[in-house]
FIRO-861550 format. One record per residue (C-alpha): chain; x, y, z. Coordinates in steps of 0.05 Angstrom, whole numbers, plus 32768, in hexadecimal, padded with zeros to 4 digits. Layout:
<pts>
+--------+------+-------+------+
! lummar ! east ! north !   up !
+--------+------+-------+------+
!      A !    X !     Y !    Z !
...
+--------+------+-------+------+
</pts>
This chain:
<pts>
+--------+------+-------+------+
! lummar ! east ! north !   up !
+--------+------+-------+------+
!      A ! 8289 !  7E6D ! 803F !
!      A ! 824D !  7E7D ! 801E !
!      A ! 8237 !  7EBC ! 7FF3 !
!      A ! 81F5 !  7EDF ! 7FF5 !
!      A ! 81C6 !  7EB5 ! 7FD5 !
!      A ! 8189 !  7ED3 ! 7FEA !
!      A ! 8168 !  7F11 ! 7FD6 !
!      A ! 812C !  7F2E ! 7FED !
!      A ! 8102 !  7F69 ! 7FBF !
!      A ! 80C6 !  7F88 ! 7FE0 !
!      A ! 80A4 !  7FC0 ! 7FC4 !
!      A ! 805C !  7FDC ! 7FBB !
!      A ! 8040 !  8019 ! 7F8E !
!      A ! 8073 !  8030 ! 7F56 !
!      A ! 809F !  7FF0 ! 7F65 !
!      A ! 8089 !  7FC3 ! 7F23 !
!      A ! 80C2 !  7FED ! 7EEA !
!      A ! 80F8 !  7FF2 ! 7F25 !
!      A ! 80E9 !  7FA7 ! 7F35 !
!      A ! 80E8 !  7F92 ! 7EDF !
!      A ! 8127 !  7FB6 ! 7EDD !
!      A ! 814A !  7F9B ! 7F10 !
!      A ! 8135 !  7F52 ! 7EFE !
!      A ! 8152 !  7F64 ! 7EB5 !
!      A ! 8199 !  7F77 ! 7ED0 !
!      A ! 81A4 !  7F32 ! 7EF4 !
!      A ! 81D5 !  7F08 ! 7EDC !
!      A ! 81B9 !  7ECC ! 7EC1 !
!      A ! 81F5 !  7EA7 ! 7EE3 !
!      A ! 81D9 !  7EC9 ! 7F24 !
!      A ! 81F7 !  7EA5 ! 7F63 !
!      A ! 81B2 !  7EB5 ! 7F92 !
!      A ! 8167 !  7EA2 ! 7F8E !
!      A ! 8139 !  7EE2 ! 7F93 !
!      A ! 80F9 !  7EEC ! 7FB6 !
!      A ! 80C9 !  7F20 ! 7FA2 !
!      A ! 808E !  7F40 ! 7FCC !
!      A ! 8065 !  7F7B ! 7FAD !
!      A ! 8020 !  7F8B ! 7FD0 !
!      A ! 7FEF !  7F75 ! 7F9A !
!      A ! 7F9E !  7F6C ! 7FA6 !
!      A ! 7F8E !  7F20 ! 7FBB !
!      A ! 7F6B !  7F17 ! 7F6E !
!      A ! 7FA5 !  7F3B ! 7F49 !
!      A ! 7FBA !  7F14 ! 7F02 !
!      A ! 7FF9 !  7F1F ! 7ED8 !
!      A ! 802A !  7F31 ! 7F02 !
!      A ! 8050 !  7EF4 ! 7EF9 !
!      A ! 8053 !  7EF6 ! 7EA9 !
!      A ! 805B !  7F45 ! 7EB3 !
!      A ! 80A5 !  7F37 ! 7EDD !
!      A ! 80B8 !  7EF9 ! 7EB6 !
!      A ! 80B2 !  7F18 ! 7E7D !
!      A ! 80E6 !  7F4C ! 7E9A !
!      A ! 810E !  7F1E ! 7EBC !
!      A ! 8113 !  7EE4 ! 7E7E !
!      A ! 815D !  7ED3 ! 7E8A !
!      A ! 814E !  7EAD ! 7ED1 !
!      A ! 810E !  7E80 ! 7EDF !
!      A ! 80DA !  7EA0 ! 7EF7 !
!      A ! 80A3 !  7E7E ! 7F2D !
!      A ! 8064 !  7E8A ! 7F55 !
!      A ! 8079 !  7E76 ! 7F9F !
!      A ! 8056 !  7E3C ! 7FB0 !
!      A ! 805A !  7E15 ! 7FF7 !
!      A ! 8096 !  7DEC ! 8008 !
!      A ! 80B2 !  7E01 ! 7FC1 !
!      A ! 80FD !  7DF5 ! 7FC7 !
!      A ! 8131 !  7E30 ! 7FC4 !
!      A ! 8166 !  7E2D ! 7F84 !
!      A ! 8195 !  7E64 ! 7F70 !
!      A ! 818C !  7E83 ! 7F33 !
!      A ! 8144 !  7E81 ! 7F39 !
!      A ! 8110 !  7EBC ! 7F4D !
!      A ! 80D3 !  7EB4 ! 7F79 !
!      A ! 808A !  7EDB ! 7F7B !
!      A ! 8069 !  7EE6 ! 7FAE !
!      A ! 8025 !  7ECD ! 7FA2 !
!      A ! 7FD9 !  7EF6 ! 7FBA !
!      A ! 7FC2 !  7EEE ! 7FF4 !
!      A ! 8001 !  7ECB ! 8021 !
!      A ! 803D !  7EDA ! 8046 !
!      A ! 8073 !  7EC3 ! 8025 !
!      A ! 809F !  7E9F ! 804F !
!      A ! 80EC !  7E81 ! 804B !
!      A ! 8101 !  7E4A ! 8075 !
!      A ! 812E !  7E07 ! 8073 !
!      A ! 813B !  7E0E ! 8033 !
!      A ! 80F7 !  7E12 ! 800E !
!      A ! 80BC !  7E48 ! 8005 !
!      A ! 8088 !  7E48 ! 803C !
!      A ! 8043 !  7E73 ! 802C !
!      A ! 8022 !  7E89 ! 806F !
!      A ! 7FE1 !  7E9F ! 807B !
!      A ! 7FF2 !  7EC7 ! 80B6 !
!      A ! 7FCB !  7F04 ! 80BE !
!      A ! 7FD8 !  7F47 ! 8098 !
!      A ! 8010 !  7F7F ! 80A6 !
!      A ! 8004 !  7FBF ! 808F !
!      A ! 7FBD !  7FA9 ! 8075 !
!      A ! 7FE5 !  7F77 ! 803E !
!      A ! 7FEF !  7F2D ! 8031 !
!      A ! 8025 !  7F20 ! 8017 !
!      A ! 8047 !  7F5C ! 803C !
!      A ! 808E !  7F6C ! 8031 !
!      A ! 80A3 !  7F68 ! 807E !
!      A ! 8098 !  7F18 ! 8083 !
!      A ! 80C2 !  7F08 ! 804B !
!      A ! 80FB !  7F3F ! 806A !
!      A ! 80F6 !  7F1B ! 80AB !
!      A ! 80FF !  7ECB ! 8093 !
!      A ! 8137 !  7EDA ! 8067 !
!      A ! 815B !  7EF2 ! 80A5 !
!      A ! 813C !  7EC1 ! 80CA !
!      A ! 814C !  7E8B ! 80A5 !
!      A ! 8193 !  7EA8 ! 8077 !
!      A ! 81AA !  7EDB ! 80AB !
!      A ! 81E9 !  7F03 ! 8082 !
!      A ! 81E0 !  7ED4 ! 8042 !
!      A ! 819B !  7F09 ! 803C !
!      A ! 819F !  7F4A ! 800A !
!      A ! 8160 !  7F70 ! 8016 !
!      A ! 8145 !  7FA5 ! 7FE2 !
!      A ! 810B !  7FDD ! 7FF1 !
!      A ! 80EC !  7FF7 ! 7FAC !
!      A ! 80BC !  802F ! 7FA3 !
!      A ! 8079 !  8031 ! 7FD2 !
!      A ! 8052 !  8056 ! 8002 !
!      A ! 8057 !  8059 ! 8048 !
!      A ! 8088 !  802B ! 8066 !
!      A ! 8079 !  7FED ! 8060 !
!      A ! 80C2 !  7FBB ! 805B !
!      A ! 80E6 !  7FF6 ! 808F !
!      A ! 80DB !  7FC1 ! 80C0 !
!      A ! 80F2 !  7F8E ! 8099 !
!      A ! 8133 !  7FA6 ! 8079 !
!      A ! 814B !  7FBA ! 80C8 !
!      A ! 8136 !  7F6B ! 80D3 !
!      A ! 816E !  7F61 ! 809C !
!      A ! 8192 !  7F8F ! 80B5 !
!      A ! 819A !  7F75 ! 8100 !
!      A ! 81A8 !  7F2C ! 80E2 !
!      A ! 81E1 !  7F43 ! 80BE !
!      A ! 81C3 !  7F42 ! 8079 !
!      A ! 81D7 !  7F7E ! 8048 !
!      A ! 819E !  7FB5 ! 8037 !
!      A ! 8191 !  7FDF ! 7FF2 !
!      A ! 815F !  8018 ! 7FEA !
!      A ! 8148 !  8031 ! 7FAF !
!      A ! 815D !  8078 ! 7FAE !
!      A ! 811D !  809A ! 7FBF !
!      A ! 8126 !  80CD ! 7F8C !
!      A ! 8121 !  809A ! 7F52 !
!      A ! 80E0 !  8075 ! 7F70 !
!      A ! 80A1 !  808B ! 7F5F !
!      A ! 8086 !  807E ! 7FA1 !
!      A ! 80B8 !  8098 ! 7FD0 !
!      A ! 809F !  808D ! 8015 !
!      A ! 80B6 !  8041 ! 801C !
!      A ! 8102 !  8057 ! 800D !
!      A ! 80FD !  808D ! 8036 !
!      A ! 80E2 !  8066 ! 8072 !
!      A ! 8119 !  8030 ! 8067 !
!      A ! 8150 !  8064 ! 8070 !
!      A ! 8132 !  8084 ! 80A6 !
!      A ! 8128 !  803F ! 80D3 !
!      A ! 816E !  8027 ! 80C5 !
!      A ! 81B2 !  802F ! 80AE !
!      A ! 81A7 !  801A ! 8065 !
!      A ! 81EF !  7FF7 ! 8045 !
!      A ! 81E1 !  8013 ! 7FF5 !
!      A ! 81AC !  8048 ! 7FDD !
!      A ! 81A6 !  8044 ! 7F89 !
!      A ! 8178 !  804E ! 7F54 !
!      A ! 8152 !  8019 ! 7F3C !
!      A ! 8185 !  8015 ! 7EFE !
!      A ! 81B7 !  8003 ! 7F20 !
!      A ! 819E !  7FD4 ! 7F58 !
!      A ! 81A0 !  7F91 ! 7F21 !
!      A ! 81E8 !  7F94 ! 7F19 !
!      A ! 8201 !  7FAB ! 7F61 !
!      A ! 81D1 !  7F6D ! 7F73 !
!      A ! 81F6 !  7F3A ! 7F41 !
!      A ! 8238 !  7F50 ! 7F60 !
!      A ! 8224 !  7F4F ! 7FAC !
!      A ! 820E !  7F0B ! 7FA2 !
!      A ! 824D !  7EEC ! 7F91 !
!      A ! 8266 !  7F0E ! 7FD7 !
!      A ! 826E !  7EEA ! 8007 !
!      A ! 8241 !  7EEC ! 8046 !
!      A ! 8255 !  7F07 ! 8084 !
!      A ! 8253 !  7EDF ! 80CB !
!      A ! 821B !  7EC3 ! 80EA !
!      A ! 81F3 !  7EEF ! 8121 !
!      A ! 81BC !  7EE7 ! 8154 !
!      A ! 817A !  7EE8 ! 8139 !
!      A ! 8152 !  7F0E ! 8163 !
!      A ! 8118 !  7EDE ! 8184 !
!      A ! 80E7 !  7F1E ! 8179 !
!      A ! 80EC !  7F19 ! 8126 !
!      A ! 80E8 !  7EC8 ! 8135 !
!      A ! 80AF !  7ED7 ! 814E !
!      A ! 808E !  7F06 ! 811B !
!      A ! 80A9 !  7ECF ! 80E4 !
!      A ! 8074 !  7E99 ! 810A !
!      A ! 8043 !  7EC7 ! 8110 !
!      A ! 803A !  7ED4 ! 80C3 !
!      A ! 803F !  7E8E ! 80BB !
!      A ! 7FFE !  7E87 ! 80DC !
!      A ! 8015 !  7E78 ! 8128 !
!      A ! 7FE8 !  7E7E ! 8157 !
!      A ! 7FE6 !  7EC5 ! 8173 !
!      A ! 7FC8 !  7ED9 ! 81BC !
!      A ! 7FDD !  7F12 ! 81F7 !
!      A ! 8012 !  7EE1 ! 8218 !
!      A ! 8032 !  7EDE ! 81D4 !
!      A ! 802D !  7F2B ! 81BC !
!      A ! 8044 !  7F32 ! 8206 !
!      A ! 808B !  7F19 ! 81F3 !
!      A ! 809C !  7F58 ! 81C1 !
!      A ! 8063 !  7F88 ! 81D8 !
!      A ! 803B !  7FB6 ! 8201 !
!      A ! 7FF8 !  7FBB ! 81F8 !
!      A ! 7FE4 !  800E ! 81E7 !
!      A ! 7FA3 !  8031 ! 81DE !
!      A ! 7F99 !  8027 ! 819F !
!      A ! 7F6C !  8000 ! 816F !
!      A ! 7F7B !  7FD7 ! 813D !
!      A ! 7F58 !  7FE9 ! 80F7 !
!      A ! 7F50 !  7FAB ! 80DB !
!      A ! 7F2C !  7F82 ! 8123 !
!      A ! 7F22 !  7FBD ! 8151 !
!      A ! 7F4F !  7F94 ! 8189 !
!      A ! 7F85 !  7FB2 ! 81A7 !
!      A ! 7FCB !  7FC2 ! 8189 !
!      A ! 8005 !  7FB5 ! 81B1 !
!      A ! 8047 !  7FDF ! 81A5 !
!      A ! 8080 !  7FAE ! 8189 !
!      A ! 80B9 !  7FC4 ! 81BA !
!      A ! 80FA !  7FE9 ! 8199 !
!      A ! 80DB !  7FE0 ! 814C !
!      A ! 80EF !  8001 ! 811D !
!      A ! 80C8 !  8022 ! 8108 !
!      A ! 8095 !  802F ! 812F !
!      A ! 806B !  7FEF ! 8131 !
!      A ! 802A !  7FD8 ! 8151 !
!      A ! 800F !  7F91 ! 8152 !
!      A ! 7FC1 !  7F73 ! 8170 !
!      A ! 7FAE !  7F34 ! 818D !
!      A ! 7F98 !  7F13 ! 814A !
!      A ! 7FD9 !  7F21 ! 812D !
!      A ! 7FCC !  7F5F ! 8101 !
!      A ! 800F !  7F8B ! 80F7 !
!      A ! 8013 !  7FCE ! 80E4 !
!      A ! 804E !  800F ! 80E9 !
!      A ! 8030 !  804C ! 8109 !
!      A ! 8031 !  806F ! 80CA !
!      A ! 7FF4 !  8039 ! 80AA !
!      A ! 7FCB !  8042 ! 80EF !
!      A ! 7FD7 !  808A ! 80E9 !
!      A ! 7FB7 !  8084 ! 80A5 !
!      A ! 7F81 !  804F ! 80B8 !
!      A ! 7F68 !  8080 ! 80E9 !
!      A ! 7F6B !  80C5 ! 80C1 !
!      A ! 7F34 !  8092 ! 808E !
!      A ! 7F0E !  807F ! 80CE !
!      A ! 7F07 !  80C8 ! 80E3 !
!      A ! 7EF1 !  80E0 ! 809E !
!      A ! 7EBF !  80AA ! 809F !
!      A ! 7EA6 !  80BD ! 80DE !
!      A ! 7E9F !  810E ! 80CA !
!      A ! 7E7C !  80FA ! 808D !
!      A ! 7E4A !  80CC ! 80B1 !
!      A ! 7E3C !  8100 ! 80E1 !
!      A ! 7E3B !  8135 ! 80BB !
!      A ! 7DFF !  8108 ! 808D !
!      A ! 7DDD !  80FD ! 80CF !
!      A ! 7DDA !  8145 ! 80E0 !
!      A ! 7DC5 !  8161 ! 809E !
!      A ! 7D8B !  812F ! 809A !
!      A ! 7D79 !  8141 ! 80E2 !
!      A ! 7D79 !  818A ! 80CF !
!      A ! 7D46 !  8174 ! 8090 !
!      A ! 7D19 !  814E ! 80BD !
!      A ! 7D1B !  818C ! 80EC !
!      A ! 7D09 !  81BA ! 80BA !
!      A ! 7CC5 !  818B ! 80A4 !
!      A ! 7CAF !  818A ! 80EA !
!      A ! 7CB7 !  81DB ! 80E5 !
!      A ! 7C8B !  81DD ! 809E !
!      A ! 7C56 !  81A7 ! 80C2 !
!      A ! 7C55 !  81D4 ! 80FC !
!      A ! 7C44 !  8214 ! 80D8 !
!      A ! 7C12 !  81F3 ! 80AE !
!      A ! 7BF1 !  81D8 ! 80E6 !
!      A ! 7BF4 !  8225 ! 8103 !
!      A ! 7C22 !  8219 ! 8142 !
!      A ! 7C4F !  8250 ! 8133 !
!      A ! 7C7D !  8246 ! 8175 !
!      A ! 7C82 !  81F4 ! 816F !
!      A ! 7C96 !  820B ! 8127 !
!      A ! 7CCF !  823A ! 8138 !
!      A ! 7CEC !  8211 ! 8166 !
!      A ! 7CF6 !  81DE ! 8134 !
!      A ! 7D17 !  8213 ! 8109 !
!      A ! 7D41 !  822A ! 8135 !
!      A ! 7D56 !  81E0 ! 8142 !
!      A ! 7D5F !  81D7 ! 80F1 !
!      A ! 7D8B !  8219 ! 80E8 !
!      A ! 7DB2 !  8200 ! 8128 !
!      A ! 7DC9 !  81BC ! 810E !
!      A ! 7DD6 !  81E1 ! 80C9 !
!      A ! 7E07 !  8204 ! 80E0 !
!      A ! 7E25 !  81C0 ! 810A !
!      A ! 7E2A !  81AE ! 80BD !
!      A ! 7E4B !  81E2 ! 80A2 !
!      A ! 7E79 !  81E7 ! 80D4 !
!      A ! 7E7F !  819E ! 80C3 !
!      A ! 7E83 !  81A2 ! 8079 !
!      A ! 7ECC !  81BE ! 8072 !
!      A ! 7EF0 !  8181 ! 809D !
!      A ! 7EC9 !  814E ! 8069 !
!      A ! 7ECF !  8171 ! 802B !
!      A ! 7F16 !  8148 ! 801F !
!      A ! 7F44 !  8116 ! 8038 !
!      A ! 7F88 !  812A ! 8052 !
!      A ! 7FB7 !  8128 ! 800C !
!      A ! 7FFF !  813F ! 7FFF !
!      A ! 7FE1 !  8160 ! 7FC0 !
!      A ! 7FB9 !  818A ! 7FDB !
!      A ! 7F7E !  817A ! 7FB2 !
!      A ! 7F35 !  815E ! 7FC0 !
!      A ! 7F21 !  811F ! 7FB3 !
!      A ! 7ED0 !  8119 ! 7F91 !
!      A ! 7EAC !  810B ! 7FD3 !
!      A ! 7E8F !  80DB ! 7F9F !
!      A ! 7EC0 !  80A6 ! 7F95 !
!      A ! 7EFB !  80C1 ! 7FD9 !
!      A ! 7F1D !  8083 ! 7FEB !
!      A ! 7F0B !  8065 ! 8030 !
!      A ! 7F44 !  802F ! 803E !
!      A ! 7F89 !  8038 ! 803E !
!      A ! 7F8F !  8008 ! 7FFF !
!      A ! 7F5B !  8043 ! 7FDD !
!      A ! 7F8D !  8078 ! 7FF1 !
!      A ! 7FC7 !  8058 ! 7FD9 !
!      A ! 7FAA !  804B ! 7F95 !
!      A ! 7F90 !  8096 ! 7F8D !
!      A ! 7FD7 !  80B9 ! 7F9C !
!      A ! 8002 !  8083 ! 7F73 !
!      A ! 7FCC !  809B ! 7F3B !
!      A ! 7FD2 !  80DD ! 7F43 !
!      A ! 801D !  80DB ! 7F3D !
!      A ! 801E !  80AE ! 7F06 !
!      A ! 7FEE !  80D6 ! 7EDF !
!      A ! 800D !  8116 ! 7EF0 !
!      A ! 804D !  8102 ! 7ECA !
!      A ! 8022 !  80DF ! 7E8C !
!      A ! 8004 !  8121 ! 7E8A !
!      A ! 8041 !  814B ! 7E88 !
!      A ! 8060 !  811F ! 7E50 !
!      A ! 8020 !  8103 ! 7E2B !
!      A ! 7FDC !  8131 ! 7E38 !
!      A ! 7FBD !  80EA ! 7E50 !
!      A ! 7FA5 !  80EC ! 7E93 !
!      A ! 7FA9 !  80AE ! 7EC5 !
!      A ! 7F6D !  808E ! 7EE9 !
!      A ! 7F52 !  8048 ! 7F03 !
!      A ! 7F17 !  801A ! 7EF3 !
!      A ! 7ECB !  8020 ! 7EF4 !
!      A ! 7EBD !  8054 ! 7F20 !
!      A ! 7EF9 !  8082 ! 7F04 !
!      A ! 7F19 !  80BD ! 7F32 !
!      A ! 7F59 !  80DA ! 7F19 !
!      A ! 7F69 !  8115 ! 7EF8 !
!      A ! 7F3D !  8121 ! 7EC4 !
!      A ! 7F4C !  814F ! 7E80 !
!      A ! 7F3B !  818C ! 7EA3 !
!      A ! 7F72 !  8181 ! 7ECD !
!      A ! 7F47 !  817B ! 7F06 !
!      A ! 7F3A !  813E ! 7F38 !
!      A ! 7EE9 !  811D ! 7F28 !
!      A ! 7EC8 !  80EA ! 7F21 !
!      A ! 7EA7 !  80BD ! 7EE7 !
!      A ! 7E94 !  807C ! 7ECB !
!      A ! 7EB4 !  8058 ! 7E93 !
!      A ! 7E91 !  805D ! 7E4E !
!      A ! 7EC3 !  8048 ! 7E18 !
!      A ! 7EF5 !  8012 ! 7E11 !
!      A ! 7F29 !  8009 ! 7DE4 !
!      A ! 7F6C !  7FEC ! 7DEC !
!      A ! 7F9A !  8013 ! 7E26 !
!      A ! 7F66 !  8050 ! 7E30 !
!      A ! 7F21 !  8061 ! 7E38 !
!      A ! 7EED !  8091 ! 7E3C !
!      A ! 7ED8 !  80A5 ! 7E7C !
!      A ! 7E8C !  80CD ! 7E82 !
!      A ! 7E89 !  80F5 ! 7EB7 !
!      A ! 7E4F !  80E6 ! 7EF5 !
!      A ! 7E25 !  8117 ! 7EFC !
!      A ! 7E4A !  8131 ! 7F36 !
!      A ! 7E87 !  8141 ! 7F0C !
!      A ! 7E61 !  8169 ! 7EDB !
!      A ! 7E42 !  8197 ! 7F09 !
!      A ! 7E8C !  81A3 ! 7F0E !
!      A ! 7E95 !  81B6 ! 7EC1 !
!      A ! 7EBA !  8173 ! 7EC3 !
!      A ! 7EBD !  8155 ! 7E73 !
!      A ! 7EC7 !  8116 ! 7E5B !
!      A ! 7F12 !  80FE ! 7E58 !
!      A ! 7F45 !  80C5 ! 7E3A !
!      A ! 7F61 !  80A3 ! 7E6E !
!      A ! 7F91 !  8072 ! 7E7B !
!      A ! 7F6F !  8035 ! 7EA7 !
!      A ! 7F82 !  7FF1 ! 7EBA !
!      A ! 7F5A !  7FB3 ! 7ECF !
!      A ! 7F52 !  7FB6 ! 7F1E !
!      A ! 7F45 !  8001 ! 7F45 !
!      A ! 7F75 !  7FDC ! 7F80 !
!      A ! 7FB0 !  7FD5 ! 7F52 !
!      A ! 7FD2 !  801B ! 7F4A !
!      A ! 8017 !  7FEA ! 7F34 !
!      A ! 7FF4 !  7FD1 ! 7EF6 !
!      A ! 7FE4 !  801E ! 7EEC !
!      A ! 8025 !  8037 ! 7EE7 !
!      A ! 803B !  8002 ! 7EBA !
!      A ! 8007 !  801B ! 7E88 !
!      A ! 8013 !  805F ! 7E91 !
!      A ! 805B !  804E ! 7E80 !
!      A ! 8048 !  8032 ! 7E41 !
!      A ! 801E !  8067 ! 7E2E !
!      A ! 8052 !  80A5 ! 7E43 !
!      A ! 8083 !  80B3 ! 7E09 !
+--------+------+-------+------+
</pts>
């Protein structure tokens, strides 16, 4: 009979010390080959030497097409494709993004069970949203076995949490632990063979790069009135998903939770462009009222100030819904460098938790790349440019903006791309005490 001699790790923000941990506790005897997806920007470098460095008892590879799949052996998932198990070897698919990310976590879920059924052990590491929910309960329905980080050990609890919401999960640890519970479930052996469900076949070809129309997305969904962010067609509703899923004609994947945020971005956007529009209407207004009076047509004059002190007050009632982006924290982000994509948003909050803990245990502050926003010396959120360079910190000089805000200059921690709040948290890591 065989064992389970394929495990899946998906994770996103706050994932990269779980994941190094993890890798370190394997047995170098280790009975299974492992697959690893974390969402990482298409141009991101070093993650490979930062996990095999971690992980320097088994091999360590990049995925690469029709690679072949060998126990004892661990696979990355590389920028900017799916990666993809099937007969035996590595398949990288160019299928089209699921929750806004290629690789995504889902795709890899989906072929294990796909392709290994109950030989599959799935693992969910830190992260926001939800992204691998849908996944894991792929796994799950296969017969595969299902770990969770323990969502109070991950930095980024929202992916855990969403896992054990969507499904019945089989173990919940912390990160610590999940090495040597892995080496030992491996050895196991699998359970029996079950039905694989011709809707996750189907999701499997599609982030492989099958072609994708309505009479295809007819066969696991129903088209809704919604949009989809990334190509404006429309999403379809993937039937019994769990979680909540939607899907367009292109391809494009997302849980409710990433449209949800998606849109909360598009509305922002949209307040902020009228509320520019209005405003500059209101100055133009007000010219026309000056031009009148000089040219002495005192009632062509106050009807253009009446017009100007109208659309003020449009803009002040306005002002208030654009001042700052729905946040758990509660604070504002600089209207100066607010994120506008999901990826922006998940970068700011994994920042401000990371450098919320650096600055309880080190008085360093956490930020990210040229155009810095974090939380700043004063302990307040701003905005600034990087003047100084050396080694692991820098010194950020406030804009303009910040300073009318009392901001000062501050030491920050920073790493090499604003998209990459993983590389982040490694540094801060370093740096805490």
């Amino acid at each position: 009979m065989d064992n389970r001699d394929i495990i899946v790790i998906g994770g996103s923000s706050g994932a990269t010390a779980p994941l190094k941990a993890i890798l370190s506790a394997l047995s170098q005897d280790l009975p299974a080959a492992v697959f690893v997806v974390l969402h990482i920007p298409a141009r991101s470098l070093g993650l490979l030497a930062t996990v095999a460095s971690a992980a320097a008892r088994l091999p360590v590879h990049a995925a690469a097409d029709g690679m072949p799949i060998s126990p004892g052996n661990i696979y990355l998932g590389v920028p900017d494709h799916h990666l993809i198990l099937a007969d035996g070897q590595i398949r990288l698919g160019r299928g089209p993004r699921e929750n806004m990310a290629r690789p995504s976590i889902d795709p890899l879920f989906r072929s294990a069970a796909v392709s290994y059924g109950p030989r599959v052990i799935g693992v969910v590491l830190s992260g926001l949203l939800n992204d691998g929910a849908s996944g894991l309960e792929a796994i799950k329905r296969c017969g595969g076995l299902t770990l969770v980080q323990d969502p109070a050990d991950a930095i980024a609890d929202e992916m855990p949490r969403s896992a054990l919401q969507a499904l019945e999960v089989d173990l919940t640890l912390p990160a610590a632990r999940i090495g040597d519970i892995l080496s030992e479930l491996a050895s196991d052996p699998a359970g029996p063979a079950l039905p694989v469900p011709p809707e996750i076949r189907l999701e499997v070809d599609i982030a492989a790069g099958a072609r994708v129309d309505s009479d295809v997305l007819r066969r696991i969904a129903d088209p809704a009135a919604v949009t989809c962010p990334q190509c404006g067609g429309v999403l379809s509703m993937v039937r019994e998903a769990k979680p909540l899923r939607f899907r367009c004609q292109v391809g494009h994947a997302y849980t409710a939770d990433v449209v949800a945020k998606e849109q909360e971005n598009a509305v922002d956007e949209a307040l902020r462009v009228a509320l520019r529009i209005i405003e500059e209407r209101a100055e133009l207004v007000r010219r026309m009222a000056a031009d009148g009076r000089n040219a002495g047509r005192r009632a062509l004059a106050e009807m253009y100030e009446e017009r100007a002190a109208e659309y003020s007050d449009y803009a002040e009632t306005m002002r208030p819904n654009t001042a700052t982006m729905p946040r758990r924290s509660g604070r504002p982000f600089c209207s100066r460098c607010r994120p506008r994509s999901l990826r922006g948003m998940r970068a700011h909050r994994t920042i401000e938790a990371c450098a919320g803990l650096l600055l309880s245990r080190a008085g360093r502050v956490g930020a990210h790349s040229a155009h810095v926003s974090g939380i700043l010396g004063s302990g307040i959120l701003g905005c600034g440019v990087v003047s100084e360079i050396e080694r692991n910190a820098v010194m950020v000089k406030p804009s303009e903006h910040a300073v009318s805000q009392g901001e000062k200059p501050a030491v920050v921690a920073i790493c090499g791309s604003a998209a990459s709040p993983r590389a982040l948290l490694d540094l801060l890591r370093q740096l805490a005490p």
